[in-house]
Steps between C-alpha positions, in 0.01 A plus 500: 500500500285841365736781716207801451131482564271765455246662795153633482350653749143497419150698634199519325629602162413175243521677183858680583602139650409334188660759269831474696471103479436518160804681434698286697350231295630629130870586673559209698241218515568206729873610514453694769301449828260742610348555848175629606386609817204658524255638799260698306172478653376302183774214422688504224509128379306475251720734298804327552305163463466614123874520492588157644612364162697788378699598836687333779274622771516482879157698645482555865123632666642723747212596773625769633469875405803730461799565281718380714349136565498411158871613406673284760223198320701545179844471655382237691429325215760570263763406774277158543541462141888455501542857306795749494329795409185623519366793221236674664203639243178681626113387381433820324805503262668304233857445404668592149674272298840356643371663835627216721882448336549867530395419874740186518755632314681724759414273761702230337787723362566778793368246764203742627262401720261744441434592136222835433321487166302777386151617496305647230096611477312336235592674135168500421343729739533809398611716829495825579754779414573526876546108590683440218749774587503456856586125434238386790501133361856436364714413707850331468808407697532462857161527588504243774138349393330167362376655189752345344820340687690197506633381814730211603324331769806377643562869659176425718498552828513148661137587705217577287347764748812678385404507141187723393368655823105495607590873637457610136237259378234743436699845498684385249898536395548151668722441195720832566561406873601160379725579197685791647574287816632218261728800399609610820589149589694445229305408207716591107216666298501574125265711305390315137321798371464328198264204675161680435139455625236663380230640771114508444363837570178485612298835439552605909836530464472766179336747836724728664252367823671165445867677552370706812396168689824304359710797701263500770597057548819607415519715818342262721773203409788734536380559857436128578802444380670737770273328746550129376928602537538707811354487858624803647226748501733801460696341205124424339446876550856622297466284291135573401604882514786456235249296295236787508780760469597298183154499333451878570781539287451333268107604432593855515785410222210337277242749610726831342537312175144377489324831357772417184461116491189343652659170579687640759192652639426187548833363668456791749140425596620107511823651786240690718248175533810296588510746757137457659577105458800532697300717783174292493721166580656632762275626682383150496288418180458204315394450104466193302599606135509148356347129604181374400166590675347210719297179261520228367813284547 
């Protein structure tokens, strides 16, 4: 029996899909099984149709819109399949070579049940003296997202309304709620920095506007999150006042260094619109950051 089984989430984004399964295609071939769901508002078949020969594939249409939705599809279907663990890769990247046995490696050998890889922008885009610095699309360790993660699907909750939550669907962080309560519960992670994927960087995300509205989302899930795990309104309130307290510091930190380096300029003006996320869900506001706009199906 195949243990591991990769997962694609998948919305509207053909080319990067096909890049990533064409990569998957030189390391791996049929060897390893790959799983698609997808519920992009134009359906991504036909690109994995053209696949069919080269790859183990198991595509799933998934209907509805949200991050969350089709998550819990690909652990549905990777625990369906018989798998141990499932390596978790997003549409818009591809993995270096020997990316998945750095992945399996300490989850075989120190018995982990959550293994982090690391993520890297696209070498070829040239970035900007600030984002490079700041390090806005590296990330590594225990970063407690899908990006790149493998997972032993044995530590899932028995009930799948327990596994990604709908709360998060179109904030996004679904996968940070998720992970870190894997942790909390229990869960052995490992960090494989060496288990690389590379990130496209599309030309939005070379904008310090881009940054702005990430800390703005990033606001608004850190107070759904205090919403989504506490009920009493005056623990919602400290809570959400040491969060805000927090992010004061911290911009003003960034802010007194930004006139020397302008990345943290950046950082600071990232703390101060997690604040006015923060505020504007609280005082009951909703945003959809992610999920498809209503057509065809």
């Amino acid at each position: 029996m195949t243990k591991i089984c990769i997962a694609v989430c998948t919305c509207d984004r053909p080319e990067m899909l096909a890049k990533l399964l064409l990569e998957v295609v030189r390391q791996h071939g049929r060897a390893i099984p790959v799983i698609v769901a997808d519920n992009g508002n134009n359906p991504a078949r036909a690109v994995v149709d053209t696949f069919a020969a080269q790859l183990d594939l198991r595509y799933s249409r998934v209907k509805e819109a949200g991050l969350a939705v089709v998550r819990n599809r690909t652990l549905q279907m990777a625990k369906d399949g018989g798998f141990q663990y499932v390596a978790c890769i997003d549409d818009d990247e591809y993995p270096n070579d020997g990316w998945l046995a750095e992945l399996e490696s300490p989850a075989e050998l120190r018995d982990a049940d959550i293994v982090y890889g690391s993520v890297i922008p696209d070498p070829a885009v040239r970035l900007p003296n600030w984002l490079s610095k700041g390090g806005f699309l590296s990330h590594s360790g225990n970063t407690h997202s899908t990006a790149n993660v493998l997972l032993r699907l044995s530590i899932l909750p028995q009930q799948d309304t327990d596994w990604f939550s709908q709360k998060f669907a179109f904030v996004g962080g679904e996968d940070n709620e998720f992970l870190t309560r894997l942790e909390v519960n229990g869960a052995k992670v490992v960090n494989a920095n060496k288990a690389v994927v590379v990130e496209h960087v599309p030309s939005d995300r070379l904008k310090i506007r881009y940054y702005l509205r990430r800390g703005f989302r990033e606001g608004v899930f850190a107070a759904q999150l205090i919403l989504h795990q506490n009920q009493n309104p005056a623990r919602v309130a400290w809570l959400s006042t040491k969060l805000i307290g927090r992010k004061i510091g911290f911009g003003l930190h960034h802010m007194f260094f930004g006139p020397f380096d302008s990345w943290h300029l950046v950082r600071g003006l990232m703390d101060f619109c997690a604040i006015y996320g923060v505020f504007m869900r609280l005082v009951g506001r909703n945003y959809v950051f992610y999920g498809r706009k209503p057509g065809p199906q």
